[in-house]
C-alpha positions as CSV (number, residue, x, y, z in Angstrom):
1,X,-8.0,-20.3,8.3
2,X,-5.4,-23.3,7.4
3,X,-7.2,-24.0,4.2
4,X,-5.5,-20.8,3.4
5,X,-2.4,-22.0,5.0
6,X,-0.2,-22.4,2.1
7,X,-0.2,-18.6,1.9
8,X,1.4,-18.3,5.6
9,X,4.7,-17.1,5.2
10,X,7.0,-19.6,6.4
11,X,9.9,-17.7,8.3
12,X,7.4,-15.3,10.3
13,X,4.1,-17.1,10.6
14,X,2.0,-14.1,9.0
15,X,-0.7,-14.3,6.7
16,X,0.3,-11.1,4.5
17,X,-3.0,-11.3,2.2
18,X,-6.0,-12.5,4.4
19,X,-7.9,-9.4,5.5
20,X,-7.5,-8.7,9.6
21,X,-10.7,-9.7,11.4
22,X,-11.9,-7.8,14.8
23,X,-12.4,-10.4,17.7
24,X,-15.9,-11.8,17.9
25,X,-18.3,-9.4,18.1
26,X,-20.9,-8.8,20.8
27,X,-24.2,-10.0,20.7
28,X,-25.5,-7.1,22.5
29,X,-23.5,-4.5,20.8
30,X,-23.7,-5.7,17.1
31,X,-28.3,-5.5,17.8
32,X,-28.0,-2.3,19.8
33,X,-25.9,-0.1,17.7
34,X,-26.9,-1.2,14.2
35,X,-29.4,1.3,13.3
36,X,-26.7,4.1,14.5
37,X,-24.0,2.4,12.7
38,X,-25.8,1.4,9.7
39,X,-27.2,5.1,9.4
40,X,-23.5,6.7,9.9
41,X,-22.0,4.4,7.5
42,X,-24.8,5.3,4.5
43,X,-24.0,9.5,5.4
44,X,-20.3,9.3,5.4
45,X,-20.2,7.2,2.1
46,X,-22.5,9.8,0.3
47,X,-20.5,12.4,1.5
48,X,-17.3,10.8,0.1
49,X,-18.9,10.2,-3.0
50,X,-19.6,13.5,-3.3
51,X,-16.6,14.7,-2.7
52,X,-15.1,12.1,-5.2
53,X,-17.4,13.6,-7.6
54,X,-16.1,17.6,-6.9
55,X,-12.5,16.0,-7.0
56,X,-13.4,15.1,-10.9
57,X,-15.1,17.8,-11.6
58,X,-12.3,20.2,-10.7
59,X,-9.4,18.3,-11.5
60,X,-10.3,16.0,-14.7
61,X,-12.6,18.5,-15.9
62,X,-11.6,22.3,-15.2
63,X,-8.0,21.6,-15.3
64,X,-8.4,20.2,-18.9
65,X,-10.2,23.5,-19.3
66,X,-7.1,25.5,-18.1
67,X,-4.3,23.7,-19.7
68,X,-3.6,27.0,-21.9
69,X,-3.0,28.4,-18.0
70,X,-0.4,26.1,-16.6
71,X,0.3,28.6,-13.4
72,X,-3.9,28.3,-13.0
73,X,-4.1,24.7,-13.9
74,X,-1.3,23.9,-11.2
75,X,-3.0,25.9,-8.7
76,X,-6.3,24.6,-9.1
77,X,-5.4,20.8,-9.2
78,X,-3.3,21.3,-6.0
79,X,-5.3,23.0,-3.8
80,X,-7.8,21.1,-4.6
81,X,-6.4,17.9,-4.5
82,X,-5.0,18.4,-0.9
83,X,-8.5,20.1,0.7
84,X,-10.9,17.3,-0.4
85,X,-8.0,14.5,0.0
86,X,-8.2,15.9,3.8
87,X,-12.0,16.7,3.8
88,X,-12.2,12.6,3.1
89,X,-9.9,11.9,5.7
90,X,-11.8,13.9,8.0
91,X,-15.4,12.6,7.1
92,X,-14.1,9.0,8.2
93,X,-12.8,10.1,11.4
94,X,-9.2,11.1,10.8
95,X,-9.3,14.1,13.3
96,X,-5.3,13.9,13.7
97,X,-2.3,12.4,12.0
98,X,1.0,12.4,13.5
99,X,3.7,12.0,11.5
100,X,7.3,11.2,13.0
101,X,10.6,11.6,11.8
102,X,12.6,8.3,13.0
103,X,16.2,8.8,12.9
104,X,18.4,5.3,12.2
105,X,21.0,6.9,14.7
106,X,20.2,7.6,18.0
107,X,21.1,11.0,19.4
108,X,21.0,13.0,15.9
109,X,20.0,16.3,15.8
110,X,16.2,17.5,14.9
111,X,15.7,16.9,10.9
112,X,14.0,19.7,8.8
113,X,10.3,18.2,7.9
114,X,10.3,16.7,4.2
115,X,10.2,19.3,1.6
116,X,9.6,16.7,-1.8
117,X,10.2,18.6,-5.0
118,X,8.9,17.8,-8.5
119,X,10.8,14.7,-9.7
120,X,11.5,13.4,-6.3
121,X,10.6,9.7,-5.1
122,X,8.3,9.1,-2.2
123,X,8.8,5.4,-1.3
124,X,6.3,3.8,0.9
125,X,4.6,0.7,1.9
126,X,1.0,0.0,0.6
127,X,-2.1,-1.3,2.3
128,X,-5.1,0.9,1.7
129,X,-6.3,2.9,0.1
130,X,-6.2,5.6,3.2
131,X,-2.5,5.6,1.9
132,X,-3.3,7.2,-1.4
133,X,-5.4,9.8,0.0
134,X,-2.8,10.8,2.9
135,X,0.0,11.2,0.2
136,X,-2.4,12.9,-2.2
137,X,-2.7,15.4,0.9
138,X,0.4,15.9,1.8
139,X,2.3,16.2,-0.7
140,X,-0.3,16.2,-4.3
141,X,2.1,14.2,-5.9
142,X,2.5,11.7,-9.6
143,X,1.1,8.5,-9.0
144,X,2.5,5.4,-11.3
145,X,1.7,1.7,-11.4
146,X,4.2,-0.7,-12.9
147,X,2.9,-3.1,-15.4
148,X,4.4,-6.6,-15.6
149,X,4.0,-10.0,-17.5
150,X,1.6,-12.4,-15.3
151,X,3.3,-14.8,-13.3
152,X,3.6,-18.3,-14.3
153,X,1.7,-21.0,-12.1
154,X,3.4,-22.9,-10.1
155,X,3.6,-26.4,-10.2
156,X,1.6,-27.2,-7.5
157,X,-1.6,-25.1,-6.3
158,X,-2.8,-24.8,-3.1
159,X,-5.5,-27.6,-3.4
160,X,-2.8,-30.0,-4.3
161,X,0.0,-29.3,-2.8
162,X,1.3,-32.0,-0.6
163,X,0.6,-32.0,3.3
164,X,3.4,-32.6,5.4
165,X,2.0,-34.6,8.5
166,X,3.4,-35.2,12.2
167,X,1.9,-36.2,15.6
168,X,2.4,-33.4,18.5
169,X,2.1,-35.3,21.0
170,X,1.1,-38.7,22.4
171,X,-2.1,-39.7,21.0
172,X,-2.8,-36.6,19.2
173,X,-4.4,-36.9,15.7
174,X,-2.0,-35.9,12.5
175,X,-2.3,-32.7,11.6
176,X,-1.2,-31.5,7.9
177,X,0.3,-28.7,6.9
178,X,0.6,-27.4,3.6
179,X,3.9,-25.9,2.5
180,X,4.1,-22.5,1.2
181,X,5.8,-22.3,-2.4
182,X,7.4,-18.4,-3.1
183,X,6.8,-17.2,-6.8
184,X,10.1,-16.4,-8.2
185,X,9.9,-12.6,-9.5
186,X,8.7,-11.1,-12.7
187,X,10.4,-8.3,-13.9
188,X,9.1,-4.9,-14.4
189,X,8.4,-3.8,-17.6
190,X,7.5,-0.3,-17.3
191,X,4.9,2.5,-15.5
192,X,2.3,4.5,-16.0
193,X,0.9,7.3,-14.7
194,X,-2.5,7.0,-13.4
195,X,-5.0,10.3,-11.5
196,X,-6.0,10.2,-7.2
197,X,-9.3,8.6,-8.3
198,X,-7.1,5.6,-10.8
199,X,-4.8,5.2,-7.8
200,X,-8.0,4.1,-5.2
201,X,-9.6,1.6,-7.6
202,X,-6.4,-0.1,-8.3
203,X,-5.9,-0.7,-3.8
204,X,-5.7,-4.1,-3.8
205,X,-5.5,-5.8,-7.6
206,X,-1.9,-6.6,-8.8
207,X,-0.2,-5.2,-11.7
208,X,-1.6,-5.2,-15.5
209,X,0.2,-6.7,-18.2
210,X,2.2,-4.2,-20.8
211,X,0.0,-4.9,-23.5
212,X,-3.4,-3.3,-21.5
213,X,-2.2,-0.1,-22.0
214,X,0.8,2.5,-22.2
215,X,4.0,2.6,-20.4
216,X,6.9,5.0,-19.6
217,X,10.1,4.2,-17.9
218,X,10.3,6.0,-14.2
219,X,13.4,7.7,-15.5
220,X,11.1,9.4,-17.9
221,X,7.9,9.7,-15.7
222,X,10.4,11.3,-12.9
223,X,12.1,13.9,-15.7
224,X,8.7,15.3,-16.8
225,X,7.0,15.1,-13.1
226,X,6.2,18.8,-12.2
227,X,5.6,16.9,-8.4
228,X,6.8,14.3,-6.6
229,X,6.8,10.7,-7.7
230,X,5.1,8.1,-5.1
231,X,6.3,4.6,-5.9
232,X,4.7,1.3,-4.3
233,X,7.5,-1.3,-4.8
234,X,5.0,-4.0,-3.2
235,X,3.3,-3.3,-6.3
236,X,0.0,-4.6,-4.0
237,X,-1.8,-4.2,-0.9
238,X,-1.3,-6.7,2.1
239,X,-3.4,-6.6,4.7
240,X,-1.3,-4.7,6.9
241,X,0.8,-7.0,9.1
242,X,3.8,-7.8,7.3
243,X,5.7,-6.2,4.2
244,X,5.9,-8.0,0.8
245,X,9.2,-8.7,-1.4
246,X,9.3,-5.3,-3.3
247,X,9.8,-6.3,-6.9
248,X,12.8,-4.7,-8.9
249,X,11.1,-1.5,-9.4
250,X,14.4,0.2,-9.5
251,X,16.9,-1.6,-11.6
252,X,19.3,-0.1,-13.0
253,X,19.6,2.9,-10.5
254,X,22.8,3.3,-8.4
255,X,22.8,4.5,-4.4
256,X,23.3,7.0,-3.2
257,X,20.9,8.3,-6.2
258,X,21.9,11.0,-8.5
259,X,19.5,13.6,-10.0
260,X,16.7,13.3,-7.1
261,X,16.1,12.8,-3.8
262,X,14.5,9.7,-2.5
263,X,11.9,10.0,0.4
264,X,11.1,6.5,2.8
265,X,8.4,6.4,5.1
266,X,6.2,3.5,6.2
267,X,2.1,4.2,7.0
268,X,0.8,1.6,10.0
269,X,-3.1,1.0,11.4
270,X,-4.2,-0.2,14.6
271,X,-5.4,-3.8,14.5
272,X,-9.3,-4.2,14.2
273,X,-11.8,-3.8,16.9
274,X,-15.2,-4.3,17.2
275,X,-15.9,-0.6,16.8
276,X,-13.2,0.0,14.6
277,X,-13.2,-1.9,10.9
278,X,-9.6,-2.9,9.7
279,X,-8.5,-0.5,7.5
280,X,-6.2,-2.2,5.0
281,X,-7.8,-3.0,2.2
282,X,-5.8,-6.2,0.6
283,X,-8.6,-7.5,-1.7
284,X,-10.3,-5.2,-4.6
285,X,-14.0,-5.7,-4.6
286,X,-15.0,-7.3,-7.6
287,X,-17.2,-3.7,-8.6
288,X,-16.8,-0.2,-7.8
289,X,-13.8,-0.9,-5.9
290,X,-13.2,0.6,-3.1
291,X,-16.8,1.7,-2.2
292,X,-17.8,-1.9,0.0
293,X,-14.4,-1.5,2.5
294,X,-15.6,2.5,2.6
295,X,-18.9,1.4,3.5
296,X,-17.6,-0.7,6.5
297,X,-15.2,1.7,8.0
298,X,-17.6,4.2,7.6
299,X,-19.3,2.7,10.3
300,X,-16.9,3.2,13.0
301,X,-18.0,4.8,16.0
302,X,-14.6,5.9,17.4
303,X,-12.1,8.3,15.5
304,X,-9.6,6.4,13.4
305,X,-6.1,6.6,13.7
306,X,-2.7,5.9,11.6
307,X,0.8,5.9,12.5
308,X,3.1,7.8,9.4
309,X,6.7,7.3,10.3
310,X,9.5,9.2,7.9
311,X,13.4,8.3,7.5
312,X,15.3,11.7,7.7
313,X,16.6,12.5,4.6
314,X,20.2,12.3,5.5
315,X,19.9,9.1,5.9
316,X,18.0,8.1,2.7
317,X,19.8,6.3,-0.2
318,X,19.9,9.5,-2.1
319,X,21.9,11.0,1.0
320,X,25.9,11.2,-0.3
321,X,26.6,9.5,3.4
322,X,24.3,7.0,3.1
323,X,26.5,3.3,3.3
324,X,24.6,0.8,1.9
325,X,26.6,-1.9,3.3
326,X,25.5,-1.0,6.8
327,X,21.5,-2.1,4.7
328,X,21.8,-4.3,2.0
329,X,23.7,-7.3,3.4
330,X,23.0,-9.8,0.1
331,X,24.0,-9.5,-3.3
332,X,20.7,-7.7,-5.1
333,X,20.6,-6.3,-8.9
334,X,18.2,-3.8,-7.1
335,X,20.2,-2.0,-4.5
336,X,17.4,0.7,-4.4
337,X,14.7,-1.4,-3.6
338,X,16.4,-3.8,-1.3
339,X,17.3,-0.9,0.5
340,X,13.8,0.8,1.1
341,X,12.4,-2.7,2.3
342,X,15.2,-2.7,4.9
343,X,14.7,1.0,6.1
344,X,10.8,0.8,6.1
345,X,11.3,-2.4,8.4
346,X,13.4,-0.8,10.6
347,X,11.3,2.3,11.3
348,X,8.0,1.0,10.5
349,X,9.0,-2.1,12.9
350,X,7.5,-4.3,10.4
351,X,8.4,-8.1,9.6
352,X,9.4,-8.9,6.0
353,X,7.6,-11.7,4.4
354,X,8.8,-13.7,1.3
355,X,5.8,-13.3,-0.7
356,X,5.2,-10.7,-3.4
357,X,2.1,-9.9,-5.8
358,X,3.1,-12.6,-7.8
359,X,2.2,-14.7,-4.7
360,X,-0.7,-12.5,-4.4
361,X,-2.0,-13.6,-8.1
362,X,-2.2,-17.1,-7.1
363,X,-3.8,-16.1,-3.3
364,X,-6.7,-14.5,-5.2
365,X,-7.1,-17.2,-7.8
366,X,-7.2,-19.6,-4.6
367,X,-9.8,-17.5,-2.5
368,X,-12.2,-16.5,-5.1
369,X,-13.0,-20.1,-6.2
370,X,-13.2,-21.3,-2.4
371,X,-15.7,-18.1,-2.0
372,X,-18.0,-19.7,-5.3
């Protein structure tokens, strides 16, 4: 869509915040399976909602109950985070999800699987809300979302930005292009911890300001974890194909780290069929976020599938051997952060795009006022 094209980044060409369309569909296929799709979508939703709803019940509600326990509490809220987080997974197809530990170094020894303990980091990329529900499985862990001023607009929006225009070849009409403008960072002002169910409706909306509610440091949030901490440094969902600028959600913290370990992986999906839905999920529905996008994937007639690839922890930034001169090349006041993006690039073999969510404030401005 080049009406949308000031939002293409300009060194790789990829559209980080447009959701990923499946190649024209079939005329033939679309009318025949309908009903069957239609009527596997409305059971699989219903059952997710109603597993939603036991998640609540038992975790919101009983473990309130059992605070006086904390052994109980603990027990309750973790088994019974990771069985329904993997009882959804299963309902919408997620038979099998390998997992792969991708070594930097070639020829290293087999790593021990990751063992995250309470006040550990979990750093990973973010494009659904299949994301929260894997880590909520694996590994039941703190979920926080930074809160940060709103970005200032830029000078010139999308509708009047000005066109750069050139002939292709002989006789061919000029064609325009608009020229993408990056939003300079904001900075982080603090986090907050938010539940499984918080984490879902947030997929896809960009950080709240710090007056809409609360915030702790993730010095503080990390100290008092009694699980691991997962943080998002996009700070947003894309739509899968390339990874945003992280924003500075580590300043201030020297590498190799000291006092916890720091864990980086990177979550990939196939690209969309005409059975199979995309499942990134870079735009928040408007209400009852994310239940439309379930709704759609639920439809799929084939199983769905996920690539999770993990960085051995030797070779993390909290590893005492780790050189961060052989990752960050440029001068950063975030060594952490730049450091992650670089190692989930490398093993998630993604492109990096300039934008961030501050680009992704001004994408959605633009794209709900073309869709009035």
């Amino acid at each position: 869509m080049e009406k949308f094209s000031a939002f293409r980044d300009p060194g790789t060409g990829i559209q980080p915040f447009l959701p990923q369309l499946p190649p024209s569909e079939n005329a033939f296929y679309a009318t025949s399976l309908a009903p069957i799709r239609g009527t596997l979508a409305v059971i699989r939703s219903l059952l997710v909602i109603v597993i939603a709803f036991l998640h609540f019940i038992l975790v919101n509600v009983l473990c309130t109950i059992l605070i006086p326990i904390p052994p109980l509490r603990r027990l309750v809220g973790g088994v019974s985070t990771v069985v329904l987080a993997r009882l959804v997974l299963f309902v919408l197809g997620f038979v099998w999800i390998p997992e792969v530990l991708v070594a930097r170094r070639r020829g290293k020894s087999p790593e021990i699987p990751w063992s995250p303990k309470a006040g550990d980091i979990i750093v990973s990329n973010w494009s659904s809300w299949i994301d929260i529900l894997w880590l909520s499985y694996r590994f039941n862990p703190v979920f926080v979302l930074p809160l940060a001023d709103e970005p200032m607009p830029l000078l010139h929006s999308p509708n009047d930005s000005t066109p750069i225009s050139y002939r292709p070849g002989r006789g061919s009409a000029a064609i325009s292009i608009q020229t993408p403008t990056i939003s300079p960072r904001q900075t982080i002002r603090g986090f907050r911890q938010v539940s499984l169910l918080s984490m879902v409706r947030a997929t896809g909306r960009t950080p709240q300001s710090p007056s809409s509610s609360s915030f702790s440091t993730l010095g503080d949030i990390r100290k008092s974890a009694e699980r691991p901490v997962v943080v998002l440094p996009e700070c947003t969902t894309s739509n899968g194909r390339g990874l945003l600028r992280f924003a500075h959600v580590f300043e201030g913290i020297n590498v190799p780290t000291k006092g916890c370990d720091v864990f980086v992986m990177c979550i990939r999906y196939d690209p969309p069929t005409i059975p199979q839905p995309t499942l990134a999920h870079p735009i928040a529905s408007p209400t009852l976020n994310p239940l439309r996008h379930l709704f759609v994937i639920s439809s799929a007639l084939s199983p769905q599938s996920m690539s999770v690839r993990m960085l051995p922890l030797s070779e993390s930034p909290s590893s005492q051997l780790f050189m961060v001169n052989e990752v960050v090349t440029n001068p950063t006041i975030d060594v952490l952060s730049e450091a992650c993006a670089v190692l989930i690039a490398r093993i998630g073999k993604m492109k990096r795009v300039g934008f961030g969510w501050e680009d992704k404030v001004a994408f959605l401005t633009f794209y709900r006022g073309q869709r009035k």
